[in-house]
C-alpha positions as CSV (number, residue, x, y, z in Angstrom):
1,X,42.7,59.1,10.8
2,X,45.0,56.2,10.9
3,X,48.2,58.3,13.4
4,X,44.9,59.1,15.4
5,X,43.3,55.7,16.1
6,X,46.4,54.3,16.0
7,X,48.7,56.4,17.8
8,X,49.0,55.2,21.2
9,X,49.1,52.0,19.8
10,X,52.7,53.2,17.9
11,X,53.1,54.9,21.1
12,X,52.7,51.5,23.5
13,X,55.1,49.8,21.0
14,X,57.7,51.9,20.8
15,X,57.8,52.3,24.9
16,X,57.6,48.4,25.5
17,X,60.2,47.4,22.9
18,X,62.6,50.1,24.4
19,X,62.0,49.0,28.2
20,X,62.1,45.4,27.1
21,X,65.6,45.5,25.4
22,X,66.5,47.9,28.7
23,X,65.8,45.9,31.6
24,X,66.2,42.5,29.5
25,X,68.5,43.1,26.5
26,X,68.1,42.0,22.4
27,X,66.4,38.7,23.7
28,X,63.7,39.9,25.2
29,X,63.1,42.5,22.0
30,X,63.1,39.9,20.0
31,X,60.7,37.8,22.0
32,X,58.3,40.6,22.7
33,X,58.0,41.7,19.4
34,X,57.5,38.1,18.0
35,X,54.5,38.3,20.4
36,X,52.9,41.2,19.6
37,X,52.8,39.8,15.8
38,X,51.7,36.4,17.4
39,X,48.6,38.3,19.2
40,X,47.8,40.7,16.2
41,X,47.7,37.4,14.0
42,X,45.5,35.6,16.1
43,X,43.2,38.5,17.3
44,X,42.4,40.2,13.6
45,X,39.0,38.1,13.5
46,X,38.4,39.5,17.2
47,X,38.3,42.7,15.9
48,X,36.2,42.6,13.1
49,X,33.3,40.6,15.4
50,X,34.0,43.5,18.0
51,X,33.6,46.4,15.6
52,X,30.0,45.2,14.9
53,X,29.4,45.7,18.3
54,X,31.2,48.5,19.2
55,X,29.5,50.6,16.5
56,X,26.6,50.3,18.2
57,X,27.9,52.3,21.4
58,X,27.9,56.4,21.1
59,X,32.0,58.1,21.4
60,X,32.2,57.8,25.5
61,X,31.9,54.2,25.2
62,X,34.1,53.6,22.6
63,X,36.6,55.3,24.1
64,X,36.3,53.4,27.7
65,X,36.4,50.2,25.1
66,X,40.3,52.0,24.3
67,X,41.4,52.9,27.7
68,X,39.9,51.2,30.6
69,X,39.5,47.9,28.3
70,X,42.7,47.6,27.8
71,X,43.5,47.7,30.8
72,X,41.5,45.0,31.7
73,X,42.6,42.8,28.3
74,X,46.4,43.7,29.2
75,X,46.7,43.2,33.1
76,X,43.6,40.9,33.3
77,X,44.0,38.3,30.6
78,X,47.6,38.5,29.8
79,X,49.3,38.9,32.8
80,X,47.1,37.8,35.8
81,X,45.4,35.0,33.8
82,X,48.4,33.1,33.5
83,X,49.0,33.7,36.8
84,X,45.7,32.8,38.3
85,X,45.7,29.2,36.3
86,X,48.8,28.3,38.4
87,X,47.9,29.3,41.7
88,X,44.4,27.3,40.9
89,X,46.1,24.3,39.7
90,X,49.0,24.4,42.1
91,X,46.6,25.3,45.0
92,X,49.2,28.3,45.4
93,X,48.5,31.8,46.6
94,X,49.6,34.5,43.4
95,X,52.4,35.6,44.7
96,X,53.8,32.1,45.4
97,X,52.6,31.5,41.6
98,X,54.5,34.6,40.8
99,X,57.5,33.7,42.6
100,X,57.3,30.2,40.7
101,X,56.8,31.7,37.6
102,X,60.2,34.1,37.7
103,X,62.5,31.3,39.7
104,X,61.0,27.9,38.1
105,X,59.9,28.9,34.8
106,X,59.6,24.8,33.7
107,X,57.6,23.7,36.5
108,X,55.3,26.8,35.9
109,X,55.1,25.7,32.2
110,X,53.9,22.4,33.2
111,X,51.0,23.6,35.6
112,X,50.2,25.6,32.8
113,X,50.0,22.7,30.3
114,X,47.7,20.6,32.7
115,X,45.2,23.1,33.3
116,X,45.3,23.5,29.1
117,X,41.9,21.0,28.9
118,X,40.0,22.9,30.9
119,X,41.1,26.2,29.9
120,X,40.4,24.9,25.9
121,X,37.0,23.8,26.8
122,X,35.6,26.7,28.0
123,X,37.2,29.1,25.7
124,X,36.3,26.8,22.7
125,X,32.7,26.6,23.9
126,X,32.0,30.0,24.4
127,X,33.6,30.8,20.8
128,X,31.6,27.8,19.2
129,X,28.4,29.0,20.8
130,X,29.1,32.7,19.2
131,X,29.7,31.0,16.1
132,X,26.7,28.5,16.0
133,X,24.4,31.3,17.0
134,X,25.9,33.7,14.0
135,X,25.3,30.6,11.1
136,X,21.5,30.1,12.3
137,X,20.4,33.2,12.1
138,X,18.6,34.7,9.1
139,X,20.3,37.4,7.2
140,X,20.5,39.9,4.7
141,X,23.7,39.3,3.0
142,X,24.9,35.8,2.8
143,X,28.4,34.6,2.2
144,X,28.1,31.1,1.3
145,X,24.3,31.2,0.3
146,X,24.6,27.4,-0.5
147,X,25.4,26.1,3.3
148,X,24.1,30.2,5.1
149,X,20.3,29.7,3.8
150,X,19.8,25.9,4.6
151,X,21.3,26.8,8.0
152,X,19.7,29.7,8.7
153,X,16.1,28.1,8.0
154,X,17.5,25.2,10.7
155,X,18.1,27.6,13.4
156,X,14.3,28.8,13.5
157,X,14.3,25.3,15.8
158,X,14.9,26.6,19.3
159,X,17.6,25.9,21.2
160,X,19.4,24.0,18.1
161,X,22.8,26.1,18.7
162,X,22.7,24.7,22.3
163,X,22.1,21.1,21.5
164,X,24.9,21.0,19.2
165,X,27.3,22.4,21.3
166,X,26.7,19.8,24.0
167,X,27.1,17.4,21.9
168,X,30.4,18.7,20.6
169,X,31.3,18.7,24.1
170,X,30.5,15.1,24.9
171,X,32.1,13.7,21.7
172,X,35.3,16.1,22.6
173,X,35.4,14.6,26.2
174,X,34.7,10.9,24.9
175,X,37.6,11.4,22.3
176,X,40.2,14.1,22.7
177,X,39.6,14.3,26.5
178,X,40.3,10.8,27.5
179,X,43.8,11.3,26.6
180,X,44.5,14.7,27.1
181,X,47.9,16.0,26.5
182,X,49.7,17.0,30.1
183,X,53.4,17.9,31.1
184,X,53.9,14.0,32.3
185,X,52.2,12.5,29.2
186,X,48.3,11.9,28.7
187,X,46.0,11.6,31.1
188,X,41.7,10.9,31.2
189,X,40.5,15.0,31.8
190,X,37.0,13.8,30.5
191,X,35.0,15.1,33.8
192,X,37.8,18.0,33.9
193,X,36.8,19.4,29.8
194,X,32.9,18.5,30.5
195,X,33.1,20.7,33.6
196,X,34.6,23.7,32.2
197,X,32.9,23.2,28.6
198,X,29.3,23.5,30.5
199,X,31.1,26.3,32.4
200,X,31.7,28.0,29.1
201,X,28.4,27.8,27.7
202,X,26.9,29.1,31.4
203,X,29.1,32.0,30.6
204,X,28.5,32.3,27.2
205,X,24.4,32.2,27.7
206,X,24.5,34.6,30.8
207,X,26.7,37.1,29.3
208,X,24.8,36.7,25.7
209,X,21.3,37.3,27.3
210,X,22.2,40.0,29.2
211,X,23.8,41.9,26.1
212,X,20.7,40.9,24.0
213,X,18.1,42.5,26.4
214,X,20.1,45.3,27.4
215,X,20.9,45.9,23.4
216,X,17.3,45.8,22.8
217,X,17.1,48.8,25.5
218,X,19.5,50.3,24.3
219,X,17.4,50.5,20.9
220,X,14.5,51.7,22.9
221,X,16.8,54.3,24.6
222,X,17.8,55.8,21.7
223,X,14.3,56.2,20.2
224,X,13.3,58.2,23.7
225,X,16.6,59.8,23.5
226,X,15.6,61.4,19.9
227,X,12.0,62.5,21.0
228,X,14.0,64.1,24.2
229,X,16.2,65.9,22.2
230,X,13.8,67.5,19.5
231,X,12.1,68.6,23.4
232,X,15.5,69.8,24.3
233,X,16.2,72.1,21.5
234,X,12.9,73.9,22.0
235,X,13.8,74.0,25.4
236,X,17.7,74.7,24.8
237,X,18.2,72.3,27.1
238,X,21.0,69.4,24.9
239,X,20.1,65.7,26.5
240,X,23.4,63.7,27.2
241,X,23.3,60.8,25.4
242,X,26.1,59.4,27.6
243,X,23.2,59.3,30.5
244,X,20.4,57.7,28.4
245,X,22.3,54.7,26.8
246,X,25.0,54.0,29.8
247,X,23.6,50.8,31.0
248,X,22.9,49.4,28.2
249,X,26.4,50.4,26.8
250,X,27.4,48.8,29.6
251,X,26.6,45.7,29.3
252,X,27.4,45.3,25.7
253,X,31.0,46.4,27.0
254,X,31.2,43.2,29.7
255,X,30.0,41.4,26.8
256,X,33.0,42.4,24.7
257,X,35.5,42.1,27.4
258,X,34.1,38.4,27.6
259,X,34.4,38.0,24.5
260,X,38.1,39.4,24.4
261,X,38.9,37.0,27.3
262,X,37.8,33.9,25.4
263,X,39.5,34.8,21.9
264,X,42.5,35.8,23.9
265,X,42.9,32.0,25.1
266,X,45.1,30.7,22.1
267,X,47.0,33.6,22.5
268,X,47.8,33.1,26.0
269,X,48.6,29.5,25.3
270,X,50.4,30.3,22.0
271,X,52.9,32.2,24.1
272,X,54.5,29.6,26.3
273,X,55.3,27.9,23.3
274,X,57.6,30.8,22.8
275,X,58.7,32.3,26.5
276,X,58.1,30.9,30.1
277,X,58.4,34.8,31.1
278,X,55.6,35.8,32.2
279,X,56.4,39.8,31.6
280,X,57.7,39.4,28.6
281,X,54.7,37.6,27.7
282,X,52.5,40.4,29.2
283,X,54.4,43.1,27.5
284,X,54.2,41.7,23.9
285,X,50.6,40.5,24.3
286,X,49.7,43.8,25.3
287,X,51.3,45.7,22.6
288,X,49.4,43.3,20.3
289,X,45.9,43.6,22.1
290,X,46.3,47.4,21.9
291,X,46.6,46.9,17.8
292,X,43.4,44.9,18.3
293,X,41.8,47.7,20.1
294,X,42.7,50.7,17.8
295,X,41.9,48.2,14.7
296,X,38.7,47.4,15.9
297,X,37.6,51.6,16.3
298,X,39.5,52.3,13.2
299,X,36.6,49.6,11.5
300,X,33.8,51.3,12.9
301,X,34.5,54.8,12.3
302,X,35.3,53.9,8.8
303,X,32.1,51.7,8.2
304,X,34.2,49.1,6.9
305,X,31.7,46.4,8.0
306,X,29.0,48.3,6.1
307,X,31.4,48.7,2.9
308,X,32.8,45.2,3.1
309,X,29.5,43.0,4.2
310,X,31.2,39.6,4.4
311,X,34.1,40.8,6.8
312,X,31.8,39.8,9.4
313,X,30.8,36.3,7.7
314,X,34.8,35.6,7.5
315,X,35.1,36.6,11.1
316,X,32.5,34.2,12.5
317,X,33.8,31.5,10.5
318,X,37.7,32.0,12.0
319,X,35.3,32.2,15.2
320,X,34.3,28.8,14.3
321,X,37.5,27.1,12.8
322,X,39.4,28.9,16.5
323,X,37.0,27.3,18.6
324,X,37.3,23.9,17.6
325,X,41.1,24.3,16.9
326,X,41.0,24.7,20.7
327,X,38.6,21.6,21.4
328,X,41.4,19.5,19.5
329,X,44.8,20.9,21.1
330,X,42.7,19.0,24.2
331,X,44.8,16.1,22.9
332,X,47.0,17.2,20.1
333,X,49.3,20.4,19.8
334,X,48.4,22.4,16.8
335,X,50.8,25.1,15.8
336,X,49.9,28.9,16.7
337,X,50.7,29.5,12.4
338,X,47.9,27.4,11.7
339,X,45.5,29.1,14.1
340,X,46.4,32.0,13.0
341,X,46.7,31.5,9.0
342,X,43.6,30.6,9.2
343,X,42.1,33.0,10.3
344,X,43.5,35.5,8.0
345,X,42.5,33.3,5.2
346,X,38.9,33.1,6.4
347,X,38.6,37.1,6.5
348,X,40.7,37.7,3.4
349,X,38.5,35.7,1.4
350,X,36.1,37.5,2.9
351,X,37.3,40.6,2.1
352,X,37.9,39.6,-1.5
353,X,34.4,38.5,-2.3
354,X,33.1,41.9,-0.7
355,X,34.9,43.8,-2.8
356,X,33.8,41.4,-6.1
357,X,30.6,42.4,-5.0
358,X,30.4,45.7,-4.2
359,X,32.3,46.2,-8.2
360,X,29.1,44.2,-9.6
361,X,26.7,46.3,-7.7
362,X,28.6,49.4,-9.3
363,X,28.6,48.2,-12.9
364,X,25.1,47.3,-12.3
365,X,24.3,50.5,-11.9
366,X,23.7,50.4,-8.2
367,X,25.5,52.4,-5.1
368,X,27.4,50.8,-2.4
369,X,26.4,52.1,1.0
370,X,29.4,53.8,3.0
């Protein structure tokens, strides 16, 4: 089970570290693989919120998720997203910011570095929306029952995870924005943050609603897809199930590749504290969004989340920590361990209190669900 999710990831590793050392030498092995670790480090909460998701889409979608999404996570966010923020703040076409990027790898660092504000705003608003929405709603299992109940009765006032968020973003632009850190010192990127912040949660709202009402069809779909099937049989005439829930696995899949796009921010950034290059940065944030990937299937076709219920508490909460980690590098620089220590201690706690439970519930007498 494990060589098959993960194989092409094994696969993608072995391939980039060898061309890297090729065409580059030991540096760029080095540098590369230091990235892919960076990216898996960062990224682990991304998968666990993306396997309850995922498990919701039949085979054929999970495995365009594996091979046409990563396409899109590799090329997209790690290679032409650096990219595009140059040629936008540099009012450069790409290849120029290509060209600036291979033969003045400083000056491309620091174009990079003032678009950060707006860049951290939107990212940490779309993740602070996910997370805010996540803590107000009512659920079965709660984590932290002490701060999760209170909260959850909170969010049956409309619109509360909205409010908060703007306000978030106006204290962040009053504070951390008015002296935003830029490659010739600070600077005031207050209507720069509050632009792309609002940007974020247009994004995050849009993309949201759409997966929401096409998940809800998706439900409906799959209730009509069961009555056609029992039809079917009689009939010997198998219903695709591919056909029936495609749109509705669609958009749940733009939803995820959004949501891919925003965690991969930090990651992105993280790197040019490490290389200005941009394919070596490409290559080892690829190998480490293709361990996201595999990780992500591996979790649903285990049922982890249903053996382990908090995973996806400890997950949101990284979510949370991530996105206002990312409202504060606005000003200060926050090292990429941090981000990403936290994280792993937010799910491994997690983890830990899942398993506490699910050894009371057996001497208890009762049977954890797989």
């Amino acid at each position: 089970m494990v060589l098959k999710t993960f194989g092409w990831s094994f696969a993608i590793t072995a391939l980039g570290l060898a061309f890297a050392a090729w065409q580059w030498g030991w540096e760029a092995f080095g540098v590369v693989l230091i990235l892919s670790i960076l990216e898996i480090s960062l990224s682990f909460d991304n998968a666990v919120v993306n396997a309850g998701i995922l498990k919701k889409m039949n085979a054929f979608w999970q495995k365009i998720f594996l091979t046409i999404g990563i396409l899109i996570a590799v090329f997209g966010m790690r290679l032409v997203f650096p990219v595009a923020i140059v040629a936008i703040s540099a009012k450069v076409g790409p290849i120029e910011a290509i060209e600036l990027a291979l033969d003045h790898p400083e000056q491309y660092e620091a174009l990079v570095t003032d678009a950060h504000p707006a860049i951290a705003a939107f990212g940490g608003m779309f993740l602070l929306m996910i997370f805010l929405d996540f803590i107000f709603e009512e659920r079965e299992h709660k984590w932290l029952s002490w701060l999760e109940r209170p909260l959850a009765k909170l969010g049956k006032v409309d619109m509360l995870s909205v409010c908060i968020a703007l306000i978030a973003l106006l204290v962040t632009a009053m504070t951390f924005a008015v002296n935003a850190h830029t490659s010739t010192g600070y600077a005031d990127k207050s209507a720069t943050v509050l632009l792309a912040g609002v940007a974020g949660l247009i994004t995050y709202l849009i993309v949201g609603g759409l997966s929401s009402y096409f998940e809800d069809k998706l439900e409906e779909e799959e209730e009509r897809e069961h009555e056609e099937e029992e039809k079917a049989k009689a009939a010997g005439k198998p219903v695709s199930a591919v056909g029936l829930a495609g749109k509705a696995a669609f958009f749940l899949f733009l939803y995820l590749e959004v949501l891919d796009a925003s965690f991969s921010f930090d990651g992105v950034i993280g790197a040019f504290a490490i290389t200005n290059h941009i394919f070596w940065m490409a290559l080892g944030l690829g190998i480490g969004a293709m361990y996201v990937r595999s990780l992500t299937v591996y979790l649903v076709r285990q049922g982890t989340l249903d053996d382990y219920v908090y995973l996806e508490h400890g997950a949101h909460y990284a979510i949370g920590a991530l996105a206002v980690i990312l409202l504060i590098t606005i000003q200060h620089e926050i090292s990429e361990l941090i981000t990403g220590l936290i994280g792993v201690v937010l799910i491994g706690a997690s983890f830990w209190s899942s398993v506490r439970r699910n050894k009371r519930l057996e001497r208890e007498g009762f049977t954890v669900d797989a």
